[in-house]
NUFI-393986 format. One record per residue: residue number from 1; residue in one letter; x negated, y, z of N, C-alpha, C in turn. Coordinates in nm, 3 decimals. Layout:
BEGIN
> NUM; A; X; Y; Z; X; Y; Z; X; Y; Z
...
***
This chain:
BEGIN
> 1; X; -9.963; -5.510; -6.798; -9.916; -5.397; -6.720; -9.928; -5.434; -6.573
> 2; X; -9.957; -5.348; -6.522; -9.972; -5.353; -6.355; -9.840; -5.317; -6.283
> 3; X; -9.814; -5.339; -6.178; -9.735; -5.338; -6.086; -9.647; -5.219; -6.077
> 4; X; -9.780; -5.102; -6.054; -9.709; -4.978; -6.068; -9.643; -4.937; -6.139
> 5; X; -9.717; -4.977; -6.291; -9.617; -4.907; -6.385; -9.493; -5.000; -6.396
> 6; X; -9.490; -5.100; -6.419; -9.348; -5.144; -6.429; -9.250; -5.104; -6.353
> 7; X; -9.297; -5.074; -6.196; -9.202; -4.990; -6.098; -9.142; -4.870; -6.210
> 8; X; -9.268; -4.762; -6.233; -9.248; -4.610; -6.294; -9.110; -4.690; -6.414
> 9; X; -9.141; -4.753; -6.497; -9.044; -4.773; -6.553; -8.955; -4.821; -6.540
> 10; X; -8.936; -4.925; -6.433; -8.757; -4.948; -6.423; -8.700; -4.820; -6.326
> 11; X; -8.771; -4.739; -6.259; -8.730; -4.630; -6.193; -8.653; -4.471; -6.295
> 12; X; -8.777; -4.501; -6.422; -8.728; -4.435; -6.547; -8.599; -4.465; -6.576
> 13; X; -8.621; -4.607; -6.611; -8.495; -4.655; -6.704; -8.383; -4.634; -6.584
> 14; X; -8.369; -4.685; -6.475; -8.312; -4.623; -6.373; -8.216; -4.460; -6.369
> 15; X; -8.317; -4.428; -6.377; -8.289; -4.236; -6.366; -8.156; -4.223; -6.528
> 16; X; -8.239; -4.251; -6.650; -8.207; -4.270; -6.743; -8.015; -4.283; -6.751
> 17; X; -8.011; -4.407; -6.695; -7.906; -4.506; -6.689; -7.834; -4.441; -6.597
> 18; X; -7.837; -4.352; -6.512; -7.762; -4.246; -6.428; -7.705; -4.181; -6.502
> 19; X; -7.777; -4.073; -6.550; -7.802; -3.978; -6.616; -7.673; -4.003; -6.754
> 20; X; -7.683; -4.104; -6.834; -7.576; -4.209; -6.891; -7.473; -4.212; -6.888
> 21; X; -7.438; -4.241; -6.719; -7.317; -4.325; -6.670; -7.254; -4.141; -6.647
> 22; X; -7.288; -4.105; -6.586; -7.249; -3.921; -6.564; -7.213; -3.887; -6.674
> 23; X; -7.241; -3.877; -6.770; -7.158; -3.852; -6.933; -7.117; -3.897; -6.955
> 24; X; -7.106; -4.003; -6.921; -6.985; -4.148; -6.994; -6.863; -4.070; -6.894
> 25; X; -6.898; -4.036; -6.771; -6.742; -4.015; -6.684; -6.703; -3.887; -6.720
> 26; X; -6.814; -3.806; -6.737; -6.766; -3.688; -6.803; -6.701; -3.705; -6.937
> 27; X; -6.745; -3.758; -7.042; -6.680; -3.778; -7.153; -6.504; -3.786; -7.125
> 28; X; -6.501; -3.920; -7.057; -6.333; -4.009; -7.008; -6.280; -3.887; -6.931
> 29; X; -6.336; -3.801; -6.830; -6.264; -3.716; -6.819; -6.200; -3.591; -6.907
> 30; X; -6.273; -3.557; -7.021; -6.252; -3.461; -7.142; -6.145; -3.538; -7.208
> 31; X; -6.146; -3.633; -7.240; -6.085; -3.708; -7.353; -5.947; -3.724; -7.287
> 32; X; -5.935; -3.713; -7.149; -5.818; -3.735; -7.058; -5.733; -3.586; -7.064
> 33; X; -5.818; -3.456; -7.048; -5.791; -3.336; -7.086; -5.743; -3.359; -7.223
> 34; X; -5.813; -3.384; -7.319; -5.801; -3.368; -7.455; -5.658; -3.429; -7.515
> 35; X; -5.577; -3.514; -7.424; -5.448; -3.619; -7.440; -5.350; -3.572; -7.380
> 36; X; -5.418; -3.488; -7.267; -5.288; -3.399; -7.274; -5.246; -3.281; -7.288
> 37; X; -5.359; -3.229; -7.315; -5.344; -3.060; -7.374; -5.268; -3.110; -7.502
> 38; X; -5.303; -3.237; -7.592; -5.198; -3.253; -7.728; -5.095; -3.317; -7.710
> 39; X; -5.029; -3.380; -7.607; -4.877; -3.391; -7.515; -4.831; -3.278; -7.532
> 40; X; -4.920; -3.181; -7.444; -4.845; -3.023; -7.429; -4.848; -2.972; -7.560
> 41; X; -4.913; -2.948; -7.692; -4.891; -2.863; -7.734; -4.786; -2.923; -7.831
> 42; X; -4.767; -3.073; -7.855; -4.641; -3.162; -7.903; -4.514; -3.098; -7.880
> 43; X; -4.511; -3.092; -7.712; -4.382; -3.033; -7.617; -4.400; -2.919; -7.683
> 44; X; -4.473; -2.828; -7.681; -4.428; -2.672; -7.739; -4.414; -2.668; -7.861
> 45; X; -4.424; -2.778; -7.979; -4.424; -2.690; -8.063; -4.221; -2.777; -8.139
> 46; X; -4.204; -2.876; -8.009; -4.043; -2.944; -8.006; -3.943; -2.738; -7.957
> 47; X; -4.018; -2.731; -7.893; -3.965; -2.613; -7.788; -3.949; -2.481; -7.887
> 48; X; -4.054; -2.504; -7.989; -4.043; -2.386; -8.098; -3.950; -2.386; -8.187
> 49; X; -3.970; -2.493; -8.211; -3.824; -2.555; -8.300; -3.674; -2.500; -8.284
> 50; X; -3.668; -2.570; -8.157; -3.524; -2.567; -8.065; -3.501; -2.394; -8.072
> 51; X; -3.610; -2.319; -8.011; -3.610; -2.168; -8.030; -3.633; -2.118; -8.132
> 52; X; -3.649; -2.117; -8.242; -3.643; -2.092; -8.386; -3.475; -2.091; -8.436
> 53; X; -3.450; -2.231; -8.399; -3.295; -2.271; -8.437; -3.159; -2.165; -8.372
> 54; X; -3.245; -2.127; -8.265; -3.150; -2.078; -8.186; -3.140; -1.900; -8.203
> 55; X; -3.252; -1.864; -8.196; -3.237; -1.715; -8.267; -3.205; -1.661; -8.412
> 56; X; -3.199; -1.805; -8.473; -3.119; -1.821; -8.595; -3.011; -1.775; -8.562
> 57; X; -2.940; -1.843; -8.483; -2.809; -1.904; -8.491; -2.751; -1.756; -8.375
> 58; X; -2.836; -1.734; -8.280; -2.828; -1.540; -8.231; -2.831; -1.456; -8.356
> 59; X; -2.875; -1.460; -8.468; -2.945; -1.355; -8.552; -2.809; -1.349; -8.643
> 60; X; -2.768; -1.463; -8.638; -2.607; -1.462; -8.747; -2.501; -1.431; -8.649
> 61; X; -2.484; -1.448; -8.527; -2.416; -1.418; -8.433; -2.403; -1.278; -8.426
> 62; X; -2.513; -1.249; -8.399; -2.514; -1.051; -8.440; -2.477; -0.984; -8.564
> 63; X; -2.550; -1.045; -8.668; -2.470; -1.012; -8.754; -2.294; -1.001; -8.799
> 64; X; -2.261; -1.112; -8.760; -2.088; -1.112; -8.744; -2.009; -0.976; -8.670
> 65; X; -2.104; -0.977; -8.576; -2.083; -0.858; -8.480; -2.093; -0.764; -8.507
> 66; X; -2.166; -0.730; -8.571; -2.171; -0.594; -8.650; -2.095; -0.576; -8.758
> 67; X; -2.060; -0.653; -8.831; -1.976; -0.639; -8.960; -1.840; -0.642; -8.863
> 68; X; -1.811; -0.679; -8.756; -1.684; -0.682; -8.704; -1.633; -0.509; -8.626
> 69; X; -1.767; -0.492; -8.588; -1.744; -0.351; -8.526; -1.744; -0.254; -8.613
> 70; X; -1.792; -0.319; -8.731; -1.756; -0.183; -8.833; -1.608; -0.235; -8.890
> 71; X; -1.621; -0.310; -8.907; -1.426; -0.303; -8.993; -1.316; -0.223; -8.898
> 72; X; -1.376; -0.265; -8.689; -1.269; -0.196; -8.613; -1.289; -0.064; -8.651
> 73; X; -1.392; -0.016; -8.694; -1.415; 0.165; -8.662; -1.329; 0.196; -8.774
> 74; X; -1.347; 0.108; -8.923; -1.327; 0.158; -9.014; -1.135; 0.132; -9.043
> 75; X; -1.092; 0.046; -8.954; -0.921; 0.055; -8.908; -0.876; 0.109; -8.807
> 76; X; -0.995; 0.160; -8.727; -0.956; 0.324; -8.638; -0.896; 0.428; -8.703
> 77; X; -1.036; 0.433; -8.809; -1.038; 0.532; -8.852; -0.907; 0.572; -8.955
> 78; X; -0.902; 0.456; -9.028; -0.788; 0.468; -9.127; -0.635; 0.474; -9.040
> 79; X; -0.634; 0.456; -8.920; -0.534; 0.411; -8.810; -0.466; 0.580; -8.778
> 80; X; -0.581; 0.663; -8.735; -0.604; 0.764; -8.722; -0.563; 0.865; -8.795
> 81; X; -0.614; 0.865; -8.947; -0.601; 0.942; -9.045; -0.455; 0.907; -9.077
> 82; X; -0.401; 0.807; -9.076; -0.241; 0.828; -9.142; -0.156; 0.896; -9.009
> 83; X; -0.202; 0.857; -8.898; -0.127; 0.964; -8.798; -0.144; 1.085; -8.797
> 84; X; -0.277; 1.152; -8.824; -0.278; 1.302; -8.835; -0.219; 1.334; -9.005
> 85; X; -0.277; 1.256; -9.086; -0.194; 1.303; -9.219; -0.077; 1.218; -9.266
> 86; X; 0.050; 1.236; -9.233; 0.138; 1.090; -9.220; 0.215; 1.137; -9.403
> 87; X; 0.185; 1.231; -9.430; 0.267; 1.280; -9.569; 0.183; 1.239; -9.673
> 88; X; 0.050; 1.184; -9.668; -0.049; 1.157; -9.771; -0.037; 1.002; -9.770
> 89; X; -0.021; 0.919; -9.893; 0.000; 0.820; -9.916; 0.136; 0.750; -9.898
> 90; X; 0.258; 0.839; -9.953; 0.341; 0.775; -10.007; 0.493; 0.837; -9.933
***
């Protein structure tokens, strides 16, 4: 081989070996994305939890509440009815 070409080719292999190293940093930078987008979606899915537990624990809360506002209506009501009818029941 002559002169020149060995230039052309370590200039190749050169270019090459750039070309390389640029994906290699691109890669480390994805993979750096990729570690913590699954941090974050770790944190959200602790966060789903916690909020799952908790609209539970709202969802029986309301419920109580409602069974409570009906017993008041329904000892209004009976509260009511013996004052307007005080001769019925005894």
């Amino acid at each position: 081989m002559d002169n020149e070409k060995v230039v052309e080719l370590l200039i190749d292999i050169q270019s090459r070996l750039g070309r390389i190293e640029e994906r290699v940093s691109r890669q480390e930078g994805v993979e750096a994305k990729a570690d913590e987008a699954l941090a974050l979606a770790k944190k959200n899915a602790e966060r789903n939890s916690e909020m799952d537990s908790r609209v539970t624990k709202l969802e029986q809360s309301r419920d109580w509440t409602n069974k409570t506002a009906i017993g008041a209506i329904i000892s209004a009501a009976v509260a009511i009815l013996s004052v307007v009818f005080p001769h019925i029941g005894g």
